[in-house]
C-alpha positions in Angstrom: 140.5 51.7 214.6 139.0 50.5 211.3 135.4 49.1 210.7 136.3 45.5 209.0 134.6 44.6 205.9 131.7 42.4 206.3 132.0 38.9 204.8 129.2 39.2 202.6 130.8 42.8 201.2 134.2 40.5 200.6 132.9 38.1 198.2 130.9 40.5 196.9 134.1 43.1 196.4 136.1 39.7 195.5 133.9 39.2 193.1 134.0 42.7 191.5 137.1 43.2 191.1 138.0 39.7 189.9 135.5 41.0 186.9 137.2 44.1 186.1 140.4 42.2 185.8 138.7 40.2 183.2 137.3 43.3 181.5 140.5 45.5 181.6 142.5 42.9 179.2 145.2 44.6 177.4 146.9 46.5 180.1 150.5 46.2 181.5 151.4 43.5 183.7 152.9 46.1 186.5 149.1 47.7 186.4 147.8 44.1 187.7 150.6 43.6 190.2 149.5 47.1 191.4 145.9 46.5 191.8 145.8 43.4 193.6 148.2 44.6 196.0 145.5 47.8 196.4 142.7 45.5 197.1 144.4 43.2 199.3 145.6 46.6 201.0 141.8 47.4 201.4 140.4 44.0 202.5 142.9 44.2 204.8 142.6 48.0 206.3 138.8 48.0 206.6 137.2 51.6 206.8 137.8 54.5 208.3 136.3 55.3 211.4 135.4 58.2 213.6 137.7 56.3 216.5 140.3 57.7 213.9 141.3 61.4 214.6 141.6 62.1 210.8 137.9 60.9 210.4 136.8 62.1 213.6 134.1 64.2 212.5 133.1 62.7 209.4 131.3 59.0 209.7 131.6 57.4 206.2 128.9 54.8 207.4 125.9 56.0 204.6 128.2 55.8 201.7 129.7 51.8 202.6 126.4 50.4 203.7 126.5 48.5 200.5 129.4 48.1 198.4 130.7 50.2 196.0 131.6 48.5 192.8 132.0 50.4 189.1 129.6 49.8 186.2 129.5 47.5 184.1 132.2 48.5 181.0 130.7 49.7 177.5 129.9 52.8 176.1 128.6 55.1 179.2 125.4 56.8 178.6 124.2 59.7 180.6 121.4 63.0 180.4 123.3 66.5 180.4 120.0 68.1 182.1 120.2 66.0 185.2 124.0 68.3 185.6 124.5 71.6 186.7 124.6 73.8 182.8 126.8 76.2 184.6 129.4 73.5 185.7 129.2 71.2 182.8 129.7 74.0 180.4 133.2 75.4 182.2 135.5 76.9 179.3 132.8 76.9 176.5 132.7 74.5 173.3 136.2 75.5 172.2 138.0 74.1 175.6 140.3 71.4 175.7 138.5 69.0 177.5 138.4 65.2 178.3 134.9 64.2 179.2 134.5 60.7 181.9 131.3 59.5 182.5 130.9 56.8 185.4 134.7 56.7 185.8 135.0 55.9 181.9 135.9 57.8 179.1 133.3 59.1 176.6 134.7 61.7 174.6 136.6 65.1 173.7 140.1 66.2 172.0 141.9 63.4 173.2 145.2 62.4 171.4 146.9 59.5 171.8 150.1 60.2 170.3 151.6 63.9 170.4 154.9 65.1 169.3 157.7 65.9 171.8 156.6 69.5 171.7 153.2 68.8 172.5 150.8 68.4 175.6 149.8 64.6 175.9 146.4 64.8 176.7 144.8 61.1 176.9 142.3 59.0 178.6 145.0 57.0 180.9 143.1 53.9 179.7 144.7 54.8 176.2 147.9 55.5 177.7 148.6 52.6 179.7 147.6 50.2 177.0 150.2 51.7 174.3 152.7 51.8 177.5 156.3 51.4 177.5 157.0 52.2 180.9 156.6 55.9 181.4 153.5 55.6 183.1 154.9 53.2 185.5 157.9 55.8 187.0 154.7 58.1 188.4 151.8 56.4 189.0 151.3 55.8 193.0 154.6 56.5 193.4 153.4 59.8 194.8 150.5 59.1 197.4 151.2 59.2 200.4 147.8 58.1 202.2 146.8 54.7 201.4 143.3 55.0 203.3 140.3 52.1 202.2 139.4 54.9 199.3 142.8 55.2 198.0 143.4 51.6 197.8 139.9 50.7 196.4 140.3 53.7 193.7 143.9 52.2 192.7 142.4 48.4 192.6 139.2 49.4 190.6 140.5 52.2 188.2 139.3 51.7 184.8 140.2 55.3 183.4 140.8 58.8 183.9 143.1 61.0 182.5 147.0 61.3 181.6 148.6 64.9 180.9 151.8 64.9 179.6 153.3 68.3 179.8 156.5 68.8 178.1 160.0 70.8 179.4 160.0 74.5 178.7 155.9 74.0 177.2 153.6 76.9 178.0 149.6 76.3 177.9 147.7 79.3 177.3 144.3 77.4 176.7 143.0 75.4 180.2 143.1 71.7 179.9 139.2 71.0 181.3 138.7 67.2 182.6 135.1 66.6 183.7 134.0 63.9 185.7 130.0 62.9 185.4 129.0 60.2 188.4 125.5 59.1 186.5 124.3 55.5 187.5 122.2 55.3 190.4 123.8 53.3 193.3 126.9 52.6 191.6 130.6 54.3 192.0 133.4 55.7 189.6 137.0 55.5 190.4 138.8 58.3 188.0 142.4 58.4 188.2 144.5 61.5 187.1 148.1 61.1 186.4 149.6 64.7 185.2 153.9 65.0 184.2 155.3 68.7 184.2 158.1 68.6 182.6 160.8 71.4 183.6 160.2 75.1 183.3 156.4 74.2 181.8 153.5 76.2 182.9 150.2 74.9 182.6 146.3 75.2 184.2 144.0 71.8 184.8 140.5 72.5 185.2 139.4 68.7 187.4 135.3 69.0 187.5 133.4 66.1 189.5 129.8 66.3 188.9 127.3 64.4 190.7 123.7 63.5 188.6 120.7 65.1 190.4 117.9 62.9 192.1 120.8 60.5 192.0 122.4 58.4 194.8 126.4 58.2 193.3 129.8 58.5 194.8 132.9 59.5 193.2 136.0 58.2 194.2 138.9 59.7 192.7 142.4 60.1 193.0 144.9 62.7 191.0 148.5 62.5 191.2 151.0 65.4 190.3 154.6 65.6 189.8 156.3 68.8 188.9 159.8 68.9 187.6 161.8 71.9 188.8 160.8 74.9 187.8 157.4 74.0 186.8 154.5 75.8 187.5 151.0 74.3 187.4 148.1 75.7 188.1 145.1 73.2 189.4 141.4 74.2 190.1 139.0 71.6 191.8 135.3 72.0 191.5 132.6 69.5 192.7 128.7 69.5 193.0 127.1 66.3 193.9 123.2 65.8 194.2 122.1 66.0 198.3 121.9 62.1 197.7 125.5 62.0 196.2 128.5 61.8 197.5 132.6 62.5 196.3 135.6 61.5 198.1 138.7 62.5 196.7 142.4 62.6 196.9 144.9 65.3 195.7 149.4 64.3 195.7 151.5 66.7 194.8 154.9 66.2 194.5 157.3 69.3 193.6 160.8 69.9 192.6 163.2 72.5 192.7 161.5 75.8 192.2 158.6 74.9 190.8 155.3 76.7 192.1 152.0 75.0 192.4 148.7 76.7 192.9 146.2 74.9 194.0 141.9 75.5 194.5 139.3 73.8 195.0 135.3 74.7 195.4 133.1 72.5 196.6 129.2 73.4 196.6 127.3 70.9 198.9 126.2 67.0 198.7 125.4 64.5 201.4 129.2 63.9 202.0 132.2 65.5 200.4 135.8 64.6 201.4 138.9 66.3 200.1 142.2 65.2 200.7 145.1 67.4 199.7 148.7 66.4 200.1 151.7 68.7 198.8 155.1 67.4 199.4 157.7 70.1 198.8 160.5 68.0 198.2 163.7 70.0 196.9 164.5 73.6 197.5 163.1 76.6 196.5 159.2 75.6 196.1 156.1 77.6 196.1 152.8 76.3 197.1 149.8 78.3 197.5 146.4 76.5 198.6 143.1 78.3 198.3 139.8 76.6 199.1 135.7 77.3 199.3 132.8 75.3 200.6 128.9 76.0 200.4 127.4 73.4 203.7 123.7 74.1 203.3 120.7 71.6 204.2 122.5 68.3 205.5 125.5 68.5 203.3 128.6 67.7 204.9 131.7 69.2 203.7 135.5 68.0 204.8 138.7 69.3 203.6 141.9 67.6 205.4 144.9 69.4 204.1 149.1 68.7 204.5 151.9 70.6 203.6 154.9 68.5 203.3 157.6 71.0 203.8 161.1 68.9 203.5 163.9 71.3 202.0 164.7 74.5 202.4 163.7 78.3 201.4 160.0 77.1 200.3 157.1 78.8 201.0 153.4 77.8 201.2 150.4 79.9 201.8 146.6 78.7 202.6 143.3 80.1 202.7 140.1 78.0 203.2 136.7 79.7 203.6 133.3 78.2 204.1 129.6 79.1 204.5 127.4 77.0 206.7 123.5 76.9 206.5 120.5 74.9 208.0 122.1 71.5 209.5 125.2 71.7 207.2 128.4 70.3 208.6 131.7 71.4 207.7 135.3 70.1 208.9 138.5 72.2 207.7 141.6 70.5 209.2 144.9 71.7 207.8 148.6 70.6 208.6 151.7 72.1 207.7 155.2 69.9 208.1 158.6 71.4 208.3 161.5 68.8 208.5 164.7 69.4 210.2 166.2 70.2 206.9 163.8 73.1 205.9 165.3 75.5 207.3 164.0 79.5 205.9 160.3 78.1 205.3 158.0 80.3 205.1 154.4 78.9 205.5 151.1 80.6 206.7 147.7 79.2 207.0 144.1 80.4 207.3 140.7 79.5 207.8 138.0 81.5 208.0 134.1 80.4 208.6 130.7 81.9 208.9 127.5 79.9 210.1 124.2 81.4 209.4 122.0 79.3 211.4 121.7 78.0 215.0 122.1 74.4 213.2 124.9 74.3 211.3 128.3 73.5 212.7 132.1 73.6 211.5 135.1 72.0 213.0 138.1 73.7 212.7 141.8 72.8 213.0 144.4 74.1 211.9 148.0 73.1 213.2 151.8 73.3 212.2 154.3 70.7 213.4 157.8 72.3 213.3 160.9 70.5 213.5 163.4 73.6 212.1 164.4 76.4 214.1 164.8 79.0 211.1 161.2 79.3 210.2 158.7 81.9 210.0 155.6 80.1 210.2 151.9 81.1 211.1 148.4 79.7 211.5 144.7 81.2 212.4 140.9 80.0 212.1 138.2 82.2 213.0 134.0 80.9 212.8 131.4 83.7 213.6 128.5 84.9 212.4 127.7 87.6 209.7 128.8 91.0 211.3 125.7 92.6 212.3 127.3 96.1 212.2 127.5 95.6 208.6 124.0 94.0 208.1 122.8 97.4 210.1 125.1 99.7 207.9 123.1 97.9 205.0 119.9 98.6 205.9 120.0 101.6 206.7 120.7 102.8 203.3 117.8 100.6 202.1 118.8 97.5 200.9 116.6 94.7 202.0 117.7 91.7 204.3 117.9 89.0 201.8 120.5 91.4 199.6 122.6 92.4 202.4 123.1 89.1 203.4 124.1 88.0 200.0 126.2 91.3 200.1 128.3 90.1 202.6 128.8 86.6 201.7 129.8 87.6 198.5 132.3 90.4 200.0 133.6 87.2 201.8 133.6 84.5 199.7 134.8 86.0 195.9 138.0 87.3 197.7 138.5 83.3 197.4 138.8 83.2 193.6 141.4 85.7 193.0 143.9 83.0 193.0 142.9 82.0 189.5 144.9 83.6 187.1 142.8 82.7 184.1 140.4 85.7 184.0 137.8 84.2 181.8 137.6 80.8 184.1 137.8 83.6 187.5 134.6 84.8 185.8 132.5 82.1 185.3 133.0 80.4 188.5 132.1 83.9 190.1 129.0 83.4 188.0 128.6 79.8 189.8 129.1 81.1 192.9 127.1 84.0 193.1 124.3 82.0 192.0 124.6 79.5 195.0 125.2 82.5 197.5 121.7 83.6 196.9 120.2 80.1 196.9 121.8 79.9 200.1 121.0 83.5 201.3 117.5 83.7 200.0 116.8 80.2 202.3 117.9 82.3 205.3 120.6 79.5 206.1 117.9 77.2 207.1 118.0 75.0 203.6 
């Protein structure tokens, strides 16, 4: 059952959106027809609830208090030093990156216009105002979870990005689009529409970034198609203040052969939601999911996961792995699908958690539904603590408590980034997360 919206939060959404209708001028008259149907889809669905089994464990109630409308439009301003360096500096000055700050766009190597053989690479408030109708064969066409988030992201988008990847095209450089949530009690809704064309191989680098000492939430949604045959490569990363919060929603759709990879790191905040769909749709498809969460202090980290199996001879594999301190709360709950037709899946699914104080909690459940009888199929979660056998193999040879500790996490944790076939990006994030491990370690697990 859904919590309905307040009477004084309608007018006041009403009136939002009814101003960004005036301030988006320009755009197609499909885009409008879309987001009014959004917001009527929110007013009408109310939000989520922990009476909900998907949102059982994680009560949305701090972030909806008061209502969450987007800046006002202009140029956005923000301070890099109230952002992670480590984060905000992903790929170095030479990456192709798009740069979004408060859900608009505010600079990099964006080009509107690219030849046939190029990547389009566009803010998708650009592309939608110089549409012809392109646009409109993908966008929503491909969610499919219209929860209050979804719907309020599709009704308020502004901007975000559009990544146009032609047939037979192969990146070599990452495509970096980062995400900066700056304004204090206010929300951004980025939407991400990325094409593969057939046979193309590409890697998107999607950074969310939450400003420090800041109360913001992000609320974005991304939407994938791959043509058959294409492989895509996407990598996830978030960091939101312990005031902040990101809510976010990943569709996939694939075709015939193609192979998606997808991971996604999350490092703490006072709520972070993830929701990843992948809908195998033809024959032949690869998936492989990989995530990793950091839940220290009060952060509250949930990743809801689906695989969408519905043809044949496809194969998925997924691995999630947290680390829980102090109060932290983490939720991990990961479906896999496989329609009558898909018959010879192959899908396998893992989590693995370790808690390293009395406090901290993680809910856990994984879970296939099977409607083929020519499947091999699998699925395991395991949430202990740190193996003290190891910790006392450790010390024994002199290393001290705080460094075994970060040892082990490490040991655990790193495996978690070999999916990333770019070995420059596999190294910095390492950096990133080696540097959280011994926050977290060196606070004991209490932070």
């Amino acid at each position: 059952m859904n919590a309905a919206i307040s009477a004084t939060d309608r007018h006041a959404y009403a009136t939002g959106f009814a101003q960004a209708l005036e301030q988006d001028t320009g755009l197609p008259a499909w885009l409008t027809s879309v987001r009014r149907t959004a917001f009527d889809d929110f007013l009408e669905q109310g939000w989520p609830t922990t009476k909900q089994e998907d949102w059982r464990f994680t009560d949305v109630t701090p972030i909806t208090r008061l209502p969450l409308l987007p800046s006002p439009a202009g140029k956005p301003h923000f301070s890099p030093d109230r952002f992670a360096a480590d984060l905000l500096g992903l790929g170095g000055g030479d990456a192709r990156r798009l740069l979004f700050v408060d859900g608009r766009y505010h600079s990099g190597a964006a080009k509107e216009r690219a030849r046939p053989d190029e990547v389009l690479m566009a803010p998708l408030s650009g592309a939608l105002a110089e549409d012809t109708g392109t646009l409109g064969r993908v966008l929503g066409h491909h969610l499919r979870s219209q929860n209050a988030f979804v719907a309020l992201n599709t009704a308020f988008m502004t901007d975000g990005a559009f990544i146009r990847i032609p047939a037979g095209f192969t990146s070599d450089l990452p495509i970096y689009l980062v995400f900066l949530a700056a304004a204090d009690g206010s929300a951004s809704f980025p939407r991400t529409v990325v094409w593969a064309g057939g046979n193309s191989h590409a890697t998107i680098v999607e950074i969310h970034l939450g400003a420090d000492r800041r109360s913001t939430l992000s609320n974005a949604v991304t939407e994938i198609l791959l043509e058959p045959g294409a492989r895509i490569a996407h990598h996830g990363i978030q960091k939101t203040s312990p005031d902040g919060a990101h809510v976010g929603h990943l569709a996939v759709t694939q075709k015939a052969g193609s192979v998606f990879s997808g991971s996604n790191l999350a490092t703490g905040g006072r709520l972070v939601r993830n929701d990843v769909h992948v809908l195998l749709a033809e024959g032949g498809c690869t998936c492989n999911l990989d995530g990793l969460y950091l839940a220290s202090g009060t952060s509250h980290i949930d990743n809801h996961t689906t695989i969408d199996h519905r043809a044949p001879r496809s194969t998925s594999r997924e691995v999630y792995k947290g680390v829980v301190g102090g109060r932290g709360r983490a939720v991990f709950n990961g479906r896999i699908v496989v329609r009558p037709g898909a018959q010879q899946t192959d899908a396998r699914q893992t989590n693995r958690n370790i808690v390293l104080s009395d406090g901290a909690v993680v809910h856990s459940k994984p879970h296939l539904e099977i409607f083929a009888n020519d499947v091999k199929c699998s699925h395991g979660a395991t949430t202990g603590r740190l193996n003290p056998d190891a910790l006392f193999y450790l010390r024994s040879r002199g290393i001290g408590e705080k460094e075994a500790h970060q040892l082990l996490i490490r040991a655990f944790m790193l495996e978690g980034l070999d999916c990333i076939a770019q070995t420059g990006l596999r190294a910095e994030l390492e950096g990133v997360l080696v540097k959280h491990i011994e926050d977290l370690a060196s606070a004991g697990g209490s932070a």
